[in-house]
C-alpha positions as CSV (number, residue, x, y, z in Angstrom):
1,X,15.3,-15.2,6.2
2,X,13.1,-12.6,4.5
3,X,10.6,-11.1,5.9
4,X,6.9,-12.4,3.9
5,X,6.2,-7.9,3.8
6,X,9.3,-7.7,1.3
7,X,7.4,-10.2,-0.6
8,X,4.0,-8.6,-1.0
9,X,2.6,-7.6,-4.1
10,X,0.7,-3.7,-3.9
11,X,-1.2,-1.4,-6.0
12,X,-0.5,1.8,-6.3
13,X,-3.5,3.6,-6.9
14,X,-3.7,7.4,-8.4
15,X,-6.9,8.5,-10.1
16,X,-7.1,6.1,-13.0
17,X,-3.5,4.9,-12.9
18,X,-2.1,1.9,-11.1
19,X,1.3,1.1,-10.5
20,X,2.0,-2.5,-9.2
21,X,4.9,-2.6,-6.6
22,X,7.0,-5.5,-4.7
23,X,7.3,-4.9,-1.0
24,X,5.2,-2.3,1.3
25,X,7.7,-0.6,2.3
26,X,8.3,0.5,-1.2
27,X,4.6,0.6,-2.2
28,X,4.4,3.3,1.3
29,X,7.6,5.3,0.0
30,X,6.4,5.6,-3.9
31,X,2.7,6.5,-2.2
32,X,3.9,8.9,-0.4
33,X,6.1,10.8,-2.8
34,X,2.9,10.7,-5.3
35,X,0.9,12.2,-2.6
36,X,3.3,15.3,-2.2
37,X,3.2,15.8,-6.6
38,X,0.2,18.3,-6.9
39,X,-1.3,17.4,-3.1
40,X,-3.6,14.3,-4.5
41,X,-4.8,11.3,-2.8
42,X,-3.0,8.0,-3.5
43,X,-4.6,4.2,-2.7
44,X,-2.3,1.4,-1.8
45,X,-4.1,-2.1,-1.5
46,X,-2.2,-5.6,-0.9
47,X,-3.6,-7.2,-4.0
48,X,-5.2,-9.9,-1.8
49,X,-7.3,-7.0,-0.8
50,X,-6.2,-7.7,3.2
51,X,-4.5,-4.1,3.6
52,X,-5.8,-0.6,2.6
53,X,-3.8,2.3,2.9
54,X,-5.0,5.8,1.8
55,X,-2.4,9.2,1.6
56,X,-2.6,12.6,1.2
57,X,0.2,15.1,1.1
58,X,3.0,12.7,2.2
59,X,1.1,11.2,5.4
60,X,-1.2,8.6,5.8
61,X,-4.5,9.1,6.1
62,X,-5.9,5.8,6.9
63,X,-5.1,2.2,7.2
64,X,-7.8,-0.4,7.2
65,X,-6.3,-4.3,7.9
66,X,-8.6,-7.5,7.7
67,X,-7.6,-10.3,10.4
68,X,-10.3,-12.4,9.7
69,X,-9.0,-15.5,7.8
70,X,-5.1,-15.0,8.8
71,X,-3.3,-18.1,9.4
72,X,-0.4,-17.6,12.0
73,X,3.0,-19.1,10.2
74,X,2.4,-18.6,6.8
């Protein structure tokens, strides 16, 4: 079974580029590495819009998640 994360559809956000990207854990690991190149700050949002993510220099800076409107087994 996979899990529904791997399945996920993100942006990628630096400065007036977006990159679209299957799967957080990849959207996190491209996010970060763009976040190292030249020290800028990268956006990662689910494309639903549910899960912001904001990094700077390789870390995460902030993670904003909304619950309203989740349906358990989806």
């Amino acid at each position: 079974m996979q899990d529904t994360q791997d399945l996920q559809t993100f942006n990628v956000m630096v400065g007036t580029t977006t990159q679209v990207v299957t799967g957080r854990a990849e959207a996190v690991t491209l996010a970060k590495s763009l976040s190292r190149e030249g020290n800028q700050r990268v956006a990662v949002e689910r494309q639903d819009g549910k899960v912001q993510m904001m990094f700077t220099g390789g870390s995460l800076d902030s993670f904003n998640c909304e619950t309203r409107g989740f349906k358990t087994g989806d």
